[in-house]
C-alpha positions in Angstrom: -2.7 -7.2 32.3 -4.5 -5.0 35.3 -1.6 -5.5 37.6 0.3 -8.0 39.5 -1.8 -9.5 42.6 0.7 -10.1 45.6 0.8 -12.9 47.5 0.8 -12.5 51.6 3.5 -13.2 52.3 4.5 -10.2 50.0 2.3 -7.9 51.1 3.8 -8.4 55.0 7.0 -7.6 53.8 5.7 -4.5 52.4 4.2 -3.1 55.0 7.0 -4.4 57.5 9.3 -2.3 54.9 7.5 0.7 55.1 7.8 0.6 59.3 11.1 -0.2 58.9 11.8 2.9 56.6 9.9 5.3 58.8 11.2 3.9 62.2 13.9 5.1 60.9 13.2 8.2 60.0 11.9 8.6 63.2 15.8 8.3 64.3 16.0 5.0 65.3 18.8 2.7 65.1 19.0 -0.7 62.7 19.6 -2.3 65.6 17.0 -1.4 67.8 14.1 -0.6 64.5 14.8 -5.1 63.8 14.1 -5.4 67.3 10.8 -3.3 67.4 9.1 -5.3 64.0 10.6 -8.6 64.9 12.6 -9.7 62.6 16.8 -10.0 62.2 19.2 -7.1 62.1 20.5 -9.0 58.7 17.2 -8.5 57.1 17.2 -4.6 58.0 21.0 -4.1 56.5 19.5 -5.9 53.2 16.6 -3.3 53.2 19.5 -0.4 53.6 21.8 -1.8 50.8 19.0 -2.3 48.3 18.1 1.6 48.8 22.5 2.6 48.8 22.1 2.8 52.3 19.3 5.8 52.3 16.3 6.6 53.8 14.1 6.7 50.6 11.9 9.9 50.8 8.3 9.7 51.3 6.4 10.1 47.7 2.8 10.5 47.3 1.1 8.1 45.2 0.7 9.2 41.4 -2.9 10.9 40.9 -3.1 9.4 37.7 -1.0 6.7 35.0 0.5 9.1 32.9 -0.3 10.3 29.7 -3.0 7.5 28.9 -5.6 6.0 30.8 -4.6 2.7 32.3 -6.9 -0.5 32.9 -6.9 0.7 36.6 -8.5 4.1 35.6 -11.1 2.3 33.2 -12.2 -0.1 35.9 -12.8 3.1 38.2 -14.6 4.8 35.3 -17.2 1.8 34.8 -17.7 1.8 38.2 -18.6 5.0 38.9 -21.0 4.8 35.4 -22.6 2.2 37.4 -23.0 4.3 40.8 -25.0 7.2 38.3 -21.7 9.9 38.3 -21.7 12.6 35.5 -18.3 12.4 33.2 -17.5 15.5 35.4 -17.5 14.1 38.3 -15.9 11.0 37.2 -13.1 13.7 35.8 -12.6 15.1 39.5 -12.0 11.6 41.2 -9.8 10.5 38.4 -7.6 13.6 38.6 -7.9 14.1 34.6 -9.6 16.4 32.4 -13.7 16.0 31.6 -12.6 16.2 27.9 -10.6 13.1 28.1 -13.6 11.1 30.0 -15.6 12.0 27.1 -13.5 10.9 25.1 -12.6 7.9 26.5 -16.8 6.8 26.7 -17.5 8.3 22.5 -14.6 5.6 21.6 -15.1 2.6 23.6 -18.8 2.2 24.2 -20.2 -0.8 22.5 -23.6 -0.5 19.6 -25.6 -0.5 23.2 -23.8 2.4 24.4 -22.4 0.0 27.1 -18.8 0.8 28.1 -17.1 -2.5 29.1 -12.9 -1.6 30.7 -11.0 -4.6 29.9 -12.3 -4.5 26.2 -11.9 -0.5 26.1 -8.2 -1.0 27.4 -7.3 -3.8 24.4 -9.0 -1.5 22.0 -6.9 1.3 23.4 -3.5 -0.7 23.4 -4.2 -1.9 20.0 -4.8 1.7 18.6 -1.5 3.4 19.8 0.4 0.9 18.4 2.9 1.4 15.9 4.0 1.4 13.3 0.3 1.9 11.5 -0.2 0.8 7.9 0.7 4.1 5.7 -2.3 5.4 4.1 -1.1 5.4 0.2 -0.2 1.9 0.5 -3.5 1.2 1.9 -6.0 2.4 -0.3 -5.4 1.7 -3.9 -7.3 4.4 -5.3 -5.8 6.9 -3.7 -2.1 5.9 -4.6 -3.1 5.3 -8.6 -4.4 9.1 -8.2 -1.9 10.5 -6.8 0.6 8.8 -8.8 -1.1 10.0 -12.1 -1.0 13.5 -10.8 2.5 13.2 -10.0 3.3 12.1 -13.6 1.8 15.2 -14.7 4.5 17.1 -12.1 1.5 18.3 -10.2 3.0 19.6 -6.7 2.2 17.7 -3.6 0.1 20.4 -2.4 -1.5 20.9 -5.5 -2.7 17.0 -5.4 -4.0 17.5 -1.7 -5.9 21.0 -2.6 -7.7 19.2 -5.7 -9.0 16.1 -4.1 -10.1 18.2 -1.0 -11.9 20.4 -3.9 -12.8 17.5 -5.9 -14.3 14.7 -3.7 -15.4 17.3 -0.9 -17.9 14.5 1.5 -14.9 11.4 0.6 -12.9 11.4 3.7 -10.9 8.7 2.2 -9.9 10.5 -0.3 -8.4 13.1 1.9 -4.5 13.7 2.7 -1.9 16.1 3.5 1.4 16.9 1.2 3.8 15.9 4.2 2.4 12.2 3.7 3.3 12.3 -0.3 6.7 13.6 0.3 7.4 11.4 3.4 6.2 8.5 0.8 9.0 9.9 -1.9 11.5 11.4 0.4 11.8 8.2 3.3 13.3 5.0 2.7 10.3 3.3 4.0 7.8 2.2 2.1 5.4 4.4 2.5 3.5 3.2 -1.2 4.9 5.7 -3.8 7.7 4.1 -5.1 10.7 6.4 -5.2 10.9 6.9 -9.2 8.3 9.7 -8.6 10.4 11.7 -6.7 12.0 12.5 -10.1 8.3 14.6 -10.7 8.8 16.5 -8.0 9.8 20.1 -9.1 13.6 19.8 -7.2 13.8 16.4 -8.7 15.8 15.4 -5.9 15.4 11.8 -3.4 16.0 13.6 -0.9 15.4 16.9 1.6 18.3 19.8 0.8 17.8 23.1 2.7 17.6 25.9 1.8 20.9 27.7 2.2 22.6 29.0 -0.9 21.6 33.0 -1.8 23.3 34.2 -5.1 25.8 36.8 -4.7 28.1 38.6 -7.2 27.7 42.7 -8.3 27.4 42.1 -11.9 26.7 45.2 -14.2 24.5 47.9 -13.6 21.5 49.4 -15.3 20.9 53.2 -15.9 18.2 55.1 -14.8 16.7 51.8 -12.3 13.7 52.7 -10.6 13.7 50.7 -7.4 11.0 48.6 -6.4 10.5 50.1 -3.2 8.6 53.1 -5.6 6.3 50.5 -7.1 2.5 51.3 -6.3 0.9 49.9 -3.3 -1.7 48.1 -5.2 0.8 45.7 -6.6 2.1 44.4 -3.4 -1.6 43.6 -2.3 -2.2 41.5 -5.0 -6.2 43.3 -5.4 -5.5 44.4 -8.7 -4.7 42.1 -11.9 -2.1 43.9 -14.3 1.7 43.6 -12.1 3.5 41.0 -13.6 7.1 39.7 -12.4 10.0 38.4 -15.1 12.9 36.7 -15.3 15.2 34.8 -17.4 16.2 30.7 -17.3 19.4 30.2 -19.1 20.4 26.9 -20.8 23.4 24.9 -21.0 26.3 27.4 -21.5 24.5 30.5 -20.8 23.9 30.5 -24.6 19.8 29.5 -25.0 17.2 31.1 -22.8 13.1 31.4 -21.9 12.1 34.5 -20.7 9.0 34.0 -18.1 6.4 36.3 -16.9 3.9 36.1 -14.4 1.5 37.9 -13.3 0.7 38.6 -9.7 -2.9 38.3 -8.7 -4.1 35.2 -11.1 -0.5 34.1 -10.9 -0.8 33.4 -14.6 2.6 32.9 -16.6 3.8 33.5 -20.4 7.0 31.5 -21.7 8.4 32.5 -24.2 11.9 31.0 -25.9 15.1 33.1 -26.4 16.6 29.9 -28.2 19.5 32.1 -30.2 20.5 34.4 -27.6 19.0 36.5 -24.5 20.5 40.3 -24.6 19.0 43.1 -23.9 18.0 43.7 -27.5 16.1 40.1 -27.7 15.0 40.5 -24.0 13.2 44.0 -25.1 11.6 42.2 -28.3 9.7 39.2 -26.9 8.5 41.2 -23.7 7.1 43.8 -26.2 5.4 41.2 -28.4 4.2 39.2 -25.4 2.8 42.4 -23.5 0.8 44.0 -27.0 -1.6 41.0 -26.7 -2.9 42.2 -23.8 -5.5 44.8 -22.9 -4.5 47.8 -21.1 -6.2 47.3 -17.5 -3.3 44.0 -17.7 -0.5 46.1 -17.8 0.1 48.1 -15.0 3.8 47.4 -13.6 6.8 44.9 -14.3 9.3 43.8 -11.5 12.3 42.3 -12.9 15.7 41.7 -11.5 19.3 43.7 -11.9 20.0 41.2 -14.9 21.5 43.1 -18.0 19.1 42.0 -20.3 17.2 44.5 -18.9 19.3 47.4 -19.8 16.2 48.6 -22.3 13.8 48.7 -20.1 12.9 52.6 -20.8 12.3 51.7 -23.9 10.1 48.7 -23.4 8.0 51.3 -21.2 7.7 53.5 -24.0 6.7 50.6 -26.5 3.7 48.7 -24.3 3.3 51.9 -21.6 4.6 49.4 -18.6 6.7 51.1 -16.5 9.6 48.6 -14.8 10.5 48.6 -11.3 14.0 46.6 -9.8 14.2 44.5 -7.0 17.0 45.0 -4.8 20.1 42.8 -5.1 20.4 39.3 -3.9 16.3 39.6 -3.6 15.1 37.2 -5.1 12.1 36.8 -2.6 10.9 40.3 -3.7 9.8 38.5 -6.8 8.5 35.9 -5.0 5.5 34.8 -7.8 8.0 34.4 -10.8 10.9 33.0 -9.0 7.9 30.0 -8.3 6.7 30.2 -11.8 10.5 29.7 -13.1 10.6 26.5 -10.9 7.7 25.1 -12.0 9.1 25.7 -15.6 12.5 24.1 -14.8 10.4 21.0 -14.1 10.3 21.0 -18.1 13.1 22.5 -18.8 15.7 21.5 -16.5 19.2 23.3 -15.6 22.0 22.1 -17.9 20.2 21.3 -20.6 19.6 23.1 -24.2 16.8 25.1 -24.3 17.0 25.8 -27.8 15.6 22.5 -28.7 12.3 23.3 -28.0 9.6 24.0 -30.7 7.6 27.1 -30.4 4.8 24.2 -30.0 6.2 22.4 -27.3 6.9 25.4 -25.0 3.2 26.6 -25.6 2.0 22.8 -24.7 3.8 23.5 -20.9 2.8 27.0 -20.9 -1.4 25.7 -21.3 -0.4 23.0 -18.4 1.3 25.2 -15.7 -1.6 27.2 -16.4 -3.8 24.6 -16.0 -2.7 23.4 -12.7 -4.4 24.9 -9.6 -3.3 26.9 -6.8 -3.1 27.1 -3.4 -3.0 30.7 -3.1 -6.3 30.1 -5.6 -8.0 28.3 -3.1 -7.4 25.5 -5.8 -8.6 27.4 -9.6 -6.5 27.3 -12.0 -4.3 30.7 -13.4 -5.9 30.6 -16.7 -9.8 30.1 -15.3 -8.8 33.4 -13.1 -6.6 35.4 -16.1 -9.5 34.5 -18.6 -11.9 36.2 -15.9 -10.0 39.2 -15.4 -9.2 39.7 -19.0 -12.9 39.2 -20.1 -13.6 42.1 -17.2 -15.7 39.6 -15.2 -13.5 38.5 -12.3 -14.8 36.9 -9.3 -15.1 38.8 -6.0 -12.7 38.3 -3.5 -13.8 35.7 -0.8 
């Protein structure tokens, strides 16, 4: 609809209205303003009730609509096409930016490059309408992918990252995480149904924040050397060989895997505790995991207050890695592991008997965390980067 066409009669009233209005504020009475325009004092009181009885201040005429062009706007900017005016110009007389002219022409012009208002303001009308038809439960293709990839308990981000990688000129094959986990998370549907939230690394259905810290003093660990003493080179992430580790206790607090993961390739080892996880069995598997590496791949280890690191001096004096603390309550001063061991708990969830697993089995999910790309990667995988840097051949920095 372009607007309302008023009759005559309507537009006399209108005008008679506005002389009333500015009769009066020219200090004239109701009286004497009825008598001036003609008509009776009744229909001047009517005019003063309908406005509570004041004068209503004098507004200039809105320069434009609003936030959208409006049909009114579009017939001016056909019109002025026809008279020969640049978009520029056409900006200036319509009180709006010479971006959003642009704009407005690059949508709406026909196959002829003809730009017709009353089509390009139903086109318009249509297109902000909502709600629009979610993307996943539009295109097939894309919701069986990225279902498959969630059943592998590839991250939403991780699924995004690989099809950008993967189908690079496909722009239909192109979304953001935020539109998978508004499809798991919302009660919508959105085309994912809501079983594959379950993938998802929290496993929750729905958004928690991120609140809790742990707390507690615990026991403490002689001759600690603080990670504030760490080398430089570790926090910059240039040099492969600083790995981070950490402990994920089973049902009980009785089984346990210890995790490592190392800092530039973000590569991780698991490795299962499943008959107990002191200091003694801590040192053990971090020794045997550590001798299969070369020596440029062991430069530091950052690991928590925990008391299964109570032998750490001599784990430095079996594999030559010195070990370095984080600070209490810290957890985001071992940022990479504290990812890795959610991404493990994915496998091996809380409250559940990690003793269970085969020596097999926990090598399987080691290969396929290593195996999933990364963001920080710009998409590789750990292992494609680890098996660089161990072979000596590692790929420059971009």
């Amino acid at each position: 609809m372009l607007g309302a066409v008023l009759s005559e009669a309507q537009q006399y009233r209108a005008a008679r209205a506005q002389k009333y209005w500015q009769l009066m504020r020219n200090g004239v009475s109701n009286a004497e303003a009825c008598r001036l325009l003609g008509m009776h004092r009744r229909t001047g009181t009517q005019l003063r009730q309908a406005s509570n009885f004041q004068i209503p201040p004098i507004t200039a005429p809105a320069v434009t609509a609003g936030r959208y062009l409006d049909a009114r706007e579009r017939l001016r900017i056909a019109d002025l096409l026809r008279l020969g005016h640049s978009m520029r110009r056409i900006a200036v007389e319509l009180g709006r930016h010479a971006s959003t002219i642009k704009r407005e022409l690059d949508r709406h012009r026909d196959a002829q490059g003809v730009y017709l208002p009353r089509t390009a303001d139903h086109d318009a009308r249509l297109q902000r309408a909502r709600p629009k038809v979610h993307k996943l439960a539009a295109n097939t293709r894309l919701r069986t992918l990225v279902q498959r990839k969630l059943n592998r308990f590839w991250s939403p981000d991780e699924i995004c990252g690989w099809m950008k990688k993967t189908y690079p000129d496909d722009q239909t094959m192109r979304l953001c995480p935020e539109t998978i986990y508004r499809a798991l998370l919302l009660r919508e549907d959105h085309g994912l149904h809501q079983r594959y939230a379950t993938k998802l690394r929290t496993g929750r259905r729905i958004r928690k924040t991120r609140w809790r810290t742990r707390i507690g003093q615990g026991s403490r660990i002689r001759n600690m050397t603080m990670i504030g003493q760490r080398p430089a080179e570790a926090e910059t992430r240039l040099e492969a060989g600083h790995w981070e580790g950490d402990l994920i206790v089973g049902v009980g607090s009785v089984s346990a895997m210890m995790t490592l993961r190392e800092r530039k390739t973000q590569y991780g080892i698991i490795v299962n505790l499943p008959l107990d996880h002191t200091a003694a069995s801590v040192t053990a598997a971090a020794i045997s995991a550590f001798a299969k590496l070369p020596t440029h791949l062991k430069r530091t280890l950052t690991w928590d207050q925990g008391v299964e690191m109570a032998s750490h001096e001599e784990l430095t004096k079996k594999t030559g890695v010195p070990v370095y603390f984080a600070e209490r309550s810290s957890p985001w001063q071992r940022g990479a592991n504290e990812n890795f061991n959610g991404l493990a708990r994915q496998y091996f969830p809380k409250g559940t008997n990690l003793a269970v697993h085969s020596v097999e089995h926990v090598s399987h999910v080691m290969r396929e965390l290593n195996e999933r790309p990364r963001k920080t990667l710009d998409y590789d995988t750990p292992a494609a980067r680890f098996k660089a840097e161990h072979t000596g051949q590692a790929p420059a920095l971009r």
